[in-house]
N, C-alpha and C positions, 0 to 999 in steps of 0.2 A: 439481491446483489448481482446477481447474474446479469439484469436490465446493465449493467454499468458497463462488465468486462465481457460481454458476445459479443456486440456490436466490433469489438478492439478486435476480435478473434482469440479471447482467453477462455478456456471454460472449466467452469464449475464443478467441483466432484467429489461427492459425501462419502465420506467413508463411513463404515459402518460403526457403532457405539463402542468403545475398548479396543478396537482395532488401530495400530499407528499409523500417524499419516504422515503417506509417504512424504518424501522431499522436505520434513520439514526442517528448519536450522535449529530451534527449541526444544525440539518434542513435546512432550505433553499433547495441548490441546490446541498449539500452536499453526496456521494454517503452512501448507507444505506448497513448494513451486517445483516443479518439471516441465523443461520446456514451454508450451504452450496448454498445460494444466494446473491449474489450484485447487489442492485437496484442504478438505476441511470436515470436521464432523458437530454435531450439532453443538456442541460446546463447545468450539471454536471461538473468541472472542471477535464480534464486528472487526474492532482495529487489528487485529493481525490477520484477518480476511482484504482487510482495504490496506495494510500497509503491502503484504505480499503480492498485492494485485496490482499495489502502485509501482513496487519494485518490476513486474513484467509489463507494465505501460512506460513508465523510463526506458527500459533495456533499448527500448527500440533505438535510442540516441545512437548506441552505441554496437547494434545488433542483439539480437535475441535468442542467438544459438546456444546450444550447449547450455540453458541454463537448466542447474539442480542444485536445492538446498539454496546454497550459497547465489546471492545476485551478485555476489563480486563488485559490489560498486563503490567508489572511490565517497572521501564526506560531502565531496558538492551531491551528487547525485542521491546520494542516502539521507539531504538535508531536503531534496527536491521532494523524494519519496514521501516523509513526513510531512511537509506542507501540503502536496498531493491526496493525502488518507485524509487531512482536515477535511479541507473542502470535498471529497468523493463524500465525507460523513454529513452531511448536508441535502444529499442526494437519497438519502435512504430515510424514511418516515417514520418517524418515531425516535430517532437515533440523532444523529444530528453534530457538530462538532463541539457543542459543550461535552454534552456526552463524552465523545472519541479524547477529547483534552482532557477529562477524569481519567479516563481509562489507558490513557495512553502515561499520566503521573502516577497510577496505583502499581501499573505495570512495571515504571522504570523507567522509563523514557527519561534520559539527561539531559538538560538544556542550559545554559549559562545562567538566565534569568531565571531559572529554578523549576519554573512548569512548563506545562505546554503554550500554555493561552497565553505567557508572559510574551515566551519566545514569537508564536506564530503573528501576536498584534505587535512586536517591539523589535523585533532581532532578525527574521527570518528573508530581508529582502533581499539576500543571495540565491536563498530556494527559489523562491519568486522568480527570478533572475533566469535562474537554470531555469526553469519550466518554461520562460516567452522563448531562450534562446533554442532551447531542443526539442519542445514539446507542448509548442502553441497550444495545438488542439486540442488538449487534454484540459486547457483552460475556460475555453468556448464551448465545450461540449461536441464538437466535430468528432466525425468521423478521423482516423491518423491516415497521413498523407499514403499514397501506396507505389 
């Protein structure tokens, strides 16, 4: 996963087994965000690694400072983030966005049309939306503008 968010300037960083991690909004096993670091430990779920990662690849829209725990981001942006961890889970071998759409319904994840895969093939072309409007690159696979 890291192939994904270095290039962005995000990095990666394990915390140890029973140890909490920091920044995270959940707790538990939940991946954590500081600034420009995502902590995670090995049980850490894929999808809350790619959705916290997608939440500090949006931030940029909007600037990136000061973020901890909390992305503070409004539902357009938190709608972008989720459709953003789909496809990030597609990127990653063996995992994939069937995958991430289970895990993202076992988890919780609310959507009108009841799951994830309903939502992201049926509902989601505001997320869409927000992502050509603030965050092209993230679509294309590009480097983000500097």
């Amino acid at each position: 996963m890291n192939a994904l968010f270095s290039p962005h300037g995000l990095t990666l960083i394990e915390v140890p087994a029973d140890d909490p991690i920091p920044g995270s909004y959940w707790g538990d096993e939940e991946a954590g965000l500081i600034d420009d670091r995502l902590y995670l430990r090995a049980d850490t779920p894929i999808h809350s690694v790619l959705h916290e990662g997608g939440h500090w690849l949006c931030a940029q829209a909007r600037g990136r400072r000061h973020l901890h725990t909390d992305a503070a981001s409004d539902d357009a942006e938190e709608n972008a983030v989720c459709y953003l961890q789909i496809l990030l889970a597609d990127r990653i071998t063996g995992f994939g966005r069937r995958r991430a759409w289970a895990d993202m319904d076992a988890w919780g994840y609310s959507f009108r049309l009841g799951s994830a895969q309903a939502w992201f093939e049926q509902d989601a072309d505001d997320a869409l939306a927000w992502l050509q409007t603030h965050a092209a690159h993230l679509l294309d696979g590009t480097s983000p503008p500097t």
